[in-house]
C-alpha positions in Angstrom: 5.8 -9.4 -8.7 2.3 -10.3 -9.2 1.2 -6.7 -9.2 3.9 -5.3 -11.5 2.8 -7.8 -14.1 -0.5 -6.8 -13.1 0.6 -3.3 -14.3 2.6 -4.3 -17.0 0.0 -5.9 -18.7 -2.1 -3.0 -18.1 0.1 -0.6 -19.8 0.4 -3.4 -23.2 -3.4 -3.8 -23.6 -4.9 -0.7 -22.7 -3.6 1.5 -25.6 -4.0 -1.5 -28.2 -7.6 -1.4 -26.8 -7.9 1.9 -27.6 -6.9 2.0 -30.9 -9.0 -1.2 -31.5 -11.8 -0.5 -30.4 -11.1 2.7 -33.1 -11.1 0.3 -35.6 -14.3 -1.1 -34.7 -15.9 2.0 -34.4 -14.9 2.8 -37.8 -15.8 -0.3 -39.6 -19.4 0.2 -38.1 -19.8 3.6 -39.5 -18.3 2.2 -42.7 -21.2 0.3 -42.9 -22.9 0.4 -46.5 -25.9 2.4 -46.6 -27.0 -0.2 -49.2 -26.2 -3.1 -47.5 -29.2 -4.5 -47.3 -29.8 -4.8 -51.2 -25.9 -6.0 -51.7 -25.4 -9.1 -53.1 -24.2 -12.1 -50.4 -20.4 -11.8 -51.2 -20.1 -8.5 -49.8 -22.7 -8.8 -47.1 -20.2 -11.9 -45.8 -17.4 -9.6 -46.1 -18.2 -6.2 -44.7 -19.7 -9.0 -41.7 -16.8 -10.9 -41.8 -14.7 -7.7 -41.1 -17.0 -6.7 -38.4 -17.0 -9.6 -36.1 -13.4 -10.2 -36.3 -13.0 -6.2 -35.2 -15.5 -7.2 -32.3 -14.3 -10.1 -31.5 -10.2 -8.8 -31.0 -12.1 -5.9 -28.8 -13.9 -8.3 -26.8 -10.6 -10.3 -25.9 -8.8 -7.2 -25.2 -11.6 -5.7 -23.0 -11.4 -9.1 -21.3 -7.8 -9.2 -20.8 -8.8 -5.9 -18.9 -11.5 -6.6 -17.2 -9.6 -9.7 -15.4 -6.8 -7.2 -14.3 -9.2 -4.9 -12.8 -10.5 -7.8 -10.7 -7.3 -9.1 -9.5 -5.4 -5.9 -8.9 -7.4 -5.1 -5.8 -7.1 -8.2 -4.1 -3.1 -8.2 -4.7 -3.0 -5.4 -3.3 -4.9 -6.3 -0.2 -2.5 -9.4 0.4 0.5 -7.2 -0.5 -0.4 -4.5 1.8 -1.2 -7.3 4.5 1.9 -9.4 3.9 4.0 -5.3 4.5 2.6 -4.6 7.4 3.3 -8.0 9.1 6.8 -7.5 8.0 7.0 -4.2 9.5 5.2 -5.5 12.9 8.1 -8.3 12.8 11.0 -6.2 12.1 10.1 -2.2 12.3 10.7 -1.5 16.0 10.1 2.4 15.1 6.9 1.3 13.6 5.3 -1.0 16.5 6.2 2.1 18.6 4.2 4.3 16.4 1.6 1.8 16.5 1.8 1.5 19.9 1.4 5.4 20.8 -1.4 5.7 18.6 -3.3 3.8 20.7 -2.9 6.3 23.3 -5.5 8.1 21.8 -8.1 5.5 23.4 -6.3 6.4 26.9 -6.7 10.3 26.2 -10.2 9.6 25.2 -10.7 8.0 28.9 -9.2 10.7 30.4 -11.3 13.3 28.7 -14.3 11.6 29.8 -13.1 11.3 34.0 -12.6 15.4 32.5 -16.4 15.4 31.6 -17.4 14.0 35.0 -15.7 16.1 37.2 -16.1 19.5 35.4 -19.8 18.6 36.1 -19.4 17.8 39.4 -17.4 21.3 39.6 -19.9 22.9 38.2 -22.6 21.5 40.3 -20.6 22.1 43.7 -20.0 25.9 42.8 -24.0 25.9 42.1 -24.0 24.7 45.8 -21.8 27.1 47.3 -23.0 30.1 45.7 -26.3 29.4 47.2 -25.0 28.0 50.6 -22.9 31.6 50.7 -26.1 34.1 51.1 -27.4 31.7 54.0 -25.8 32.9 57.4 -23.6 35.7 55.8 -22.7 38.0 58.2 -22.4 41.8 56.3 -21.3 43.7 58.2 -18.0 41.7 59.1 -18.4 40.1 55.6 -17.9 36.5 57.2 -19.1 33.6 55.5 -21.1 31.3 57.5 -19.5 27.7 58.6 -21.5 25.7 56.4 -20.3 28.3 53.3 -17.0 27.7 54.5 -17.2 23.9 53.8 -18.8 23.8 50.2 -15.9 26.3 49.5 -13.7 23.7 50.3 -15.5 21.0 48.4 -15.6 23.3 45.2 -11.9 23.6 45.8 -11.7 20.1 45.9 -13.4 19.6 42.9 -12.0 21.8 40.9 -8.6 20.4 41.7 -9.9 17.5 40.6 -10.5 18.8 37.1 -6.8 19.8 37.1 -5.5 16.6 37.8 -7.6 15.2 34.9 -5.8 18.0 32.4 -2.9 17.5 33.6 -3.0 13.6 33.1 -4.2 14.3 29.5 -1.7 16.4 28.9 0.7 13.8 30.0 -0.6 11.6 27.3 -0.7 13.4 24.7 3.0 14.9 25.6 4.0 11.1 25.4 2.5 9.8 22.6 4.0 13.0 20.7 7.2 12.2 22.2 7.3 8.5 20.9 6.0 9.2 17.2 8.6 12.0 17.0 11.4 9.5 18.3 10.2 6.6 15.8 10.6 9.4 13.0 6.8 10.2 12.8 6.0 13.8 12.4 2.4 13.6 13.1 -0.3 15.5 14.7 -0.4 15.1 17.9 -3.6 14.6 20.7 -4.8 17.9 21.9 -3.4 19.5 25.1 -6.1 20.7 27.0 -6.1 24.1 28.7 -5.0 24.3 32.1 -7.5 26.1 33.9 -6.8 27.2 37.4 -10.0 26.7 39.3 -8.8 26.2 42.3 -7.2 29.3 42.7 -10.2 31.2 41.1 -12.4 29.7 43.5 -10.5 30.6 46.6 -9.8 33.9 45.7 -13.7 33.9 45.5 -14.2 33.1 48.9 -11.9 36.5 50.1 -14.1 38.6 48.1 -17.6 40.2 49.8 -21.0 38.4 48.8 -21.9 41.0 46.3 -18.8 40.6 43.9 -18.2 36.6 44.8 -22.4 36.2 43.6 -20.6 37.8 40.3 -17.9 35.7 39.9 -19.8 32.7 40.9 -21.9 32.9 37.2 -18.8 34.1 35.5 -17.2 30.7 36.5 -20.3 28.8 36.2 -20.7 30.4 32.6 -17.7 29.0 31.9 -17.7 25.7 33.1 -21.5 24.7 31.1 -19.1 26.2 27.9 -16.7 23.8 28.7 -18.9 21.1 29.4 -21.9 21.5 26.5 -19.5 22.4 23.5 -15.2 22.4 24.2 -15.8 18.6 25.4 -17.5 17.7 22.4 -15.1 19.6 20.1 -11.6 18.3 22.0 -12.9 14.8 20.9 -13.3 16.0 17.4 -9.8 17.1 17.7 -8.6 13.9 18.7 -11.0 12.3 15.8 -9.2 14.2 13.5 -5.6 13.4 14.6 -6.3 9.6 15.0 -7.5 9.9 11.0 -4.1 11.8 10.3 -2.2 9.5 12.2 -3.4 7.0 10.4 -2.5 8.1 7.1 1.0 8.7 7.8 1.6 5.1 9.1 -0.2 4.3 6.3 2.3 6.7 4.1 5.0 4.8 5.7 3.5 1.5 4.8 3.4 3.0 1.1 6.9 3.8 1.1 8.4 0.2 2.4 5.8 -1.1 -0.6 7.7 1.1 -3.0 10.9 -0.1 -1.9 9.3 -3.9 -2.3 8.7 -2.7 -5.7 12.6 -1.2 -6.6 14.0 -4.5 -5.3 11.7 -6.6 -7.5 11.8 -4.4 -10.8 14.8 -6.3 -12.4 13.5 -9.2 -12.0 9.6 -8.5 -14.2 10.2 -9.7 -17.6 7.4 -9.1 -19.9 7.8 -12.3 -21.6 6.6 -14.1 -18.2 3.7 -10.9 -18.1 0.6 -13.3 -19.7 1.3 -16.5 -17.7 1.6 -14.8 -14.4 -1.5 -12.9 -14.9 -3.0 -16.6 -15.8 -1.6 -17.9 -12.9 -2.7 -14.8 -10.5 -6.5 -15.2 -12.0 -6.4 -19.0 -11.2 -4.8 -18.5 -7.5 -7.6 -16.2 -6.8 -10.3 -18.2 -8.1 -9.3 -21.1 -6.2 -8.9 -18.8 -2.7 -12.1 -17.4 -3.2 -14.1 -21.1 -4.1 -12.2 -22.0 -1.2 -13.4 -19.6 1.1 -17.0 -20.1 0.1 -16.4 -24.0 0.2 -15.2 -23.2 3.8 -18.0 -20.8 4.6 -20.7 -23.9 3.5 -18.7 -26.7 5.7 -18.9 -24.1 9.0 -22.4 -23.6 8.7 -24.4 -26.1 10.8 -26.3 -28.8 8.9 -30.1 -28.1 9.1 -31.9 -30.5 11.1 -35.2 -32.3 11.6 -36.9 -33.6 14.5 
């Protein structure tokens, strides 16, 4: 109620403003050229004329000036008071709430993601040079010791396809609660799903010559992952948390513009100047409050 008077009272003083503020304007370029050398009666006249012209535009810029000061402090309590209504009684929203916090969960995940494609890319930097010691060419046997870091790179790069799938799983879920609560929002990115562990076994089938090749195609790949598609995936996600964002915000906007039906035919604009009064006065008194509070926490200086 205290912000539709707010407004109402906006929309009465702003256009009278206006046009007086006009009316000033034009009594000071109706100023006498000769004004100086005019005898006293219409000195105090023309005077008289213009300081009651300034004085109607200083009330009314006034009257302005104290909406524009309280209007974003209502709003701030309004938009507080909303959204601990809908935490109280909008199920679908705590849910939304809820699965946008997944994002800090993804953001986990990605970095476990970070770790091991290093680690991957480390252990195939391993077996690729562990492969040319003990190779036997003519039977195109790897030797024992090639053999195991295989199996660790393996290793690892399942590893890495746990991680995907586990953000996946995330991001699958938080998409699946928003879109249940009634939320159409961008969801988390889905990272790629890779197959690693299959590329480096079929790897280790292949003779020394074409596995050396393959070896810095997959290494090539994996810095690219690491140095730039890591870094961009959390823009992604950046991004998304920013949209999300707005459209719980958007549905915070839409319960205040219900707020706002309900309250409509109860704004008389006889009431419109003392409840602006009264707003001004509540937060003057909050805010001397606050300071007096501010001034009784802080610690009394002392003295030895």
């Amino acid at each position: 109620m205290r912000e539709a008077h707010l407004r109402l009272s906006r929309e009465h003083l702003r256009p009278v403003w206006v046009a007086k503020e006009a009316e000033l304007r034009a009594v000071q370029t109706a100023k006498p050229t000769f004004l100086p050398i005019m005898g006293r009666r219409a000195k105090e006249e023309y005077h008289a004329r213009l300081a009651a012209a300034q004085e109607t535009v200083t009330i009314l810029r006034n009257g302005l000036e104290v909406i524009e000061r309280c209007e974003p402090h209502i709003k701030k309590m309004i938009e507080e008071e909303i959204e601990n209504v809908l935490r109280a009684q909008c199920a679908e929203y705590v849910e939304a709430l809820a699965a946008r916090r997944q994002k800090e969960d993804w953001v986990r995940c990605l970095d476990r993601f970070s770790v091991k494609i290093f680690e991957f890319t480390r252990s195939l930097g391993n077996v690729r040079n562990v492969a040319c010691s003990g190779y036997g060419r003519e039977a195109k046997v790897y030797s024992q010791g090639a053999v195991q870091a295989f199996m660790l790179a393996i290793t690892a790069a399942q590893a890495v396809e746990d991680e995907i799938k586990f953000a996946n799983r995330i991001s699958a879920e938080q998409t699946r609660l928003l879109q249940a609560n009634g939320f159409d929002c961008r969801p988390l990115p889905r990272l790629q799903e890779t197959g690693y562990a299959v590329w480096v076994s079929k790897i280790s089938s292949l003779a020394l010559a074409d596995a050396q090749v393959q070896f810095d195609l997959l290494i090539e790949q994996t810095k690219i992952l690491y140095e730039t598609g890591i870094p961009e995936l959390k823009g992604q996600a950046d991004a998304v948390e920013v949209a999300q964002g707005n459209e719980l915000h958007n549905f915070l906007l839409a319960a205040w513009d219900q707020f706002r039906a309900e309250v409509a035919p109860n704004i008389y604009s006889g009431d419109t100047e003392r409840n602006v009064t009264e707003t001004e006065r509540m937060l003057v008194a909050a805010a001397r409050n606050s300071v007096l509070g501010r001034l009784e926490s802080t610690p009394a200086a002392t003295t030895d």
